[in-house]
N, C-alpha and C positions, 0 to 999 in steps of 0.2 A: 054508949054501947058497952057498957059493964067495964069501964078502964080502958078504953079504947080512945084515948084523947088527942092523940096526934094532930087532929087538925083543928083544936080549940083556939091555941094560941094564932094562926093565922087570922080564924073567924074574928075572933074579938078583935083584932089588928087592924083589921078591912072595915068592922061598924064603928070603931074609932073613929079611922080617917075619913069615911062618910059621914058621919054625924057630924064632928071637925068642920070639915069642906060646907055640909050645910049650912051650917052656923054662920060660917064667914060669909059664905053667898050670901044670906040673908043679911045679914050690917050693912047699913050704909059706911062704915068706915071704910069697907075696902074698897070702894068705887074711889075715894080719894088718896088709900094707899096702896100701890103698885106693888111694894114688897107683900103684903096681905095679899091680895089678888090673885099672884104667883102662887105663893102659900097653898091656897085654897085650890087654886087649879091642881098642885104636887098632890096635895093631898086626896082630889077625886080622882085622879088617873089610878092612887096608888092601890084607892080603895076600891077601886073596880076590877083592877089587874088582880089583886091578890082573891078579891069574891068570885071571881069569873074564872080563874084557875084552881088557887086550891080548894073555894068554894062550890063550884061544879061541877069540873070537869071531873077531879080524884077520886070525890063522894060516890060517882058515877060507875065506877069500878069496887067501891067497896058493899057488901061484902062483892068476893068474886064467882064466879062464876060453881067455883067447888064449894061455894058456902064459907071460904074461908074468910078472917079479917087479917089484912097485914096494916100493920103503920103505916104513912110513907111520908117521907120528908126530901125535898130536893138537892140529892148529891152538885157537887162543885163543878161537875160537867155539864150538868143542867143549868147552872146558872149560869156559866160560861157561857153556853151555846144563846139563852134567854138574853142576858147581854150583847150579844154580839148582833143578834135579831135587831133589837131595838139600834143600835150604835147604826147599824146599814139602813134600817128606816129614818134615821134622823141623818142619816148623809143623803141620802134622796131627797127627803125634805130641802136639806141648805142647797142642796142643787139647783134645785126647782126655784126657791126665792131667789138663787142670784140668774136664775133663767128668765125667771117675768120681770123680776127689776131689771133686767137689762132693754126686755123687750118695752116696757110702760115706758122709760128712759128715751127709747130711741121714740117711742111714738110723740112725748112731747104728754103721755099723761099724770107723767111722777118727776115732779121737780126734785134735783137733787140742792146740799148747799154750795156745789163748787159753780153747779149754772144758773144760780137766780145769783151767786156774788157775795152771799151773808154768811158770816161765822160768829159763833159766840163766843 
């Protein structure tokens, strides 16, 4: 939009790590490497988050309403708060896994290795 580029560098950032993330999903190598796998998992979340945010949602307000274009790029309070979002979604998560492993535990449907007896 005539110099208007502020949110190129995000785009290209987000078909990276999709294209990336494809890639690996399609190798068989990563079905046998766990560190790849992860990879590729980091890399679709990353590429989704950033297409679905700075790719959607921002575009969506520009121009604005009075025909104006402004930049925008995400101040440190924004990222704080987006941080912080995510950190209490992934403490619910560890919640939850030690709430069903407790309950599969007690039912007798998840062996653990202190009660079958074997360590490596």
């Amino acid at each position: 939009m005539h110099g208007h580029n502020g949110l190129v560098p995000w785009m290209w950032t987000a078909l990276v790590a999709d294209v990336a993330a494809t890639a690996l999903f399609l190798s068989p190598l990563v079905v046998r490497k766990k560190r790849l796998l992860v990879l590729a998992c980091l890399l679709a979340v990353i590429g989704a988050w950033i297409e679905k945010g700075m790719g959607l949602i921002v575009p969506g307000f520009i121009p604005s309403t009075l025909h104006e274009i402004v930049e925008y790029s995400p101040s440190l309070v924004e990222w704080k708060v987006s941080a912080g979002v995510w950190a209490f979604g992934l403490m619910v998560y560890t919640i939850g896994l030690k709430a069903a492993a407790g309950v599969f535990v007690q039912s007798g449907e998840l062996e653990t290795e202190a009660s079958t007896g074997t360590q490596q």
